[in-house]
MILUMPA-149373 format. One record per residue (C-alpha): residue number from 1; residue in one letter; y, x, z. Coordinates in nm, 3 decimals. Last residue first. Layout:
! MILUMPA-149373
    k  r       yy       xx       zz
  NUM  a        Y        X        Z
...
***
This chain:
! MILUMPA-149373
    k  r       yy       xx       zz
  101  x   -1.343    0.100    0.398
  100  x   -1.027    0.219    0.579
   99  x   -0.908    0.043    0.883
   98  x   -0.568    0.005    0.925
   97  x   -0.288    0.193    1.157
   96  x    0.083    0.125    1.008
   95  x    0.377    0.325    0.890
   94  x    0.717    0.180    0.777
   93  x    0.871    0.394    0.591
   92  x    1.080    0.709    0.677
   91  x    0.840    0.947    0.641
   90  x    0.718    0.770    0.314
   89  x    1.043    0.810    0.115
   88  x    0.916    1.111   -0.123
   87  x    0.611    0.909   -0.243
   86  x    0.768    0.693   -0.408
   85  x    0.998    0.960   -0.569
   84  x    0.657    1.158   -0.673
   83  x    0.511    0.838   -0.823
   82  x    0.795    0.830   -1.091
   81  x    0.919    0.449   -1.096
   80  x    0.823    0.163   -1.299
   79  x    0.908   -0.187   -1.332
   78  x    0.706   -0.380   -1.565
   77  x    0.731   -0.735   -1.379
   76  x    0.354   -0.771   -1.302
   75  x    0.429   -0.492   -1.042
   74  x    0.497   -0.129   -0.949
   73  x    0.381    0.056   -1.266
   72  x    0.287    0.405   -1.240
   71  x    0.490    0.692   -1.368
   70  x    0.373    1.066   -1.339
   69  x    0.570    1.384   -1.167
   68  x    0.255    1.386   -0.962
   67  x    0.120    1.329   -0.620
   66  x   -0.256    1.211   -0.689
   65  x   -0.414    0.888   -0.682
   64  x   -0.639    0.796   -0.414
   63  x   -0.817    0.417   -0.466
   62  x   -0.779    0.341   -0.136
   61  x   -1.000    0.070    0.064
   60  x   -0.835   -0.130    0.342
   59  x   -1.089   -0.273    0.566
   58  x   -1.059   -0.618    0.643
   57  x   -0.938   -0.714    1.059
   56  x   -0.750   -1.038    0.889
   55  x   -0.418   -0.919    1.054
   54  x   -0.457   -0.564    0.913
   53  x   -0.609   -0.681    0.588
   52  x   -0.313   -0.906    0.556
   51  x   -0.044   -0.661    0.658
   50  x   -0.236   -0.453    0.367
   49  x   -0.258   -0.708    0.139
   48  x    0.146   -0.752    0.159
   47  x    0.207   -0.330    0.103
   46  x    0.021   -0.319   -0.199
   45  x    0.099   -0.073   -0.434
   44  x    0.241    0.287   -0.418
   43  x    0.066    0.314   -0.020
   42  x    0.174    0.654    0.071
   41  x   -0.156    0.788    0.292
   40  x   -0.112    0.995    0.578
   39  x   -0.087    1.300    0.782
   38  x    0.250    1.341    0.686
   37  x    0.225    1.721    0.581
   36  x   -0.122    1.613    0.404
   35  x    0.025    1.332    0.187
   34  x   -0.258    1.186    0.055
   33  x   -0.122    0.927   -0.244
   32  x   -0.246    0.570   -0.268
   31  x   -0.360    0.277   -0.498
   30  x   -0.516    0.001   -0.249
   29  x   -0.802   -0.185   -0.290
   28  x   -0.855   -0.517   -0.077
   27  x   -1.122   -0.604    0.146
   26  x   -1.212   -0.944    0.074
   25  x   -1.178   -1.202   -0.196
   24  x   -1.172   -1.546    0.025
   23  x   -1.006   -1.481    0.331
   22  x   -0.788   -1.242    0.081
   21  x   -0.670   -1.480   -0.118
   20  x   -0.545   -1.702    0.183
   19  x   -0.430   -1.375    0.328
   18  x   -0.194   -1.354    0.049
   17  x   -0.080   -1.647    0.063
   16  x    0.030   -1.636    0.477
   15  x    0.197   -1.286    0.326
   14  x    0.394   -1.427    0.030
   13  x    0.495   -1.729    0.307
   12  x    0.635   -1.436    0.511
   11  x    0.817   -1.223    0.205
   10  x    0.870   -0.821    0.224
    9  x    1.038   -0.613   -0.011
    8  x    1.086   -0.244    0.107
    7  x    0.743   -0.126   -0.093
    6  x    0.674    0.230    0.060
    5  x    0.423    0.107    0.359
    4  x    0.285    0.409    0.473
    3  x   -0.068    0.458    0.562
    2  x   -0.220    0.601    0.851
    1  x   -0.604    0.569    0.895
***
């Protein structure tokens, strides 16, 4: 499965704790728009236990939401954004191959 990684932050000792959690929690769950045109999925969440499902071999499991004027919360910080603006960058994201449990 495609999915695009929409989240532009990116930290290497986030990632190496990450996987820690993961090694331990498994497959992680990923909210996620289908965006037919693209062929892929718009990850809106995420984009850390993905590289560490990749790198682990995990499956990534999506929890689909749908394209929508609607907010969703990006973090633990409160910041929102409209899922539709999100979702409007993906074909110029970074785009990886995972597996999808």
């Amino acid at each position: 499965m495609k999915i695009a990684l929409l989240h532009k932050y990116f930290d290497e000792e986030k990632l190496e704790s990450v996987k820690s959690e993961m090694s331990v929690l498994g497959a992680p769950t990923i909210k996620a728009v289908w965006l037919e045109h693209l062929d892929l999925f718009a990850a809106l969440e995420g984009c850390h236990r993905i590289r560490a499902a990749e790198e682990l071999g995990l499956d990534v499991i999506i929890d689909e939401v749908e394209y929508s004027e609607d907010t969703i919360e990006l973090n633990e910080f409160g910041d929102i954004a409209l899922i539709s603006d999100i979702c409007d960058g993906a074909a110029h994201a970074k785009i990886m191959e995972v597996s999808q449990g």
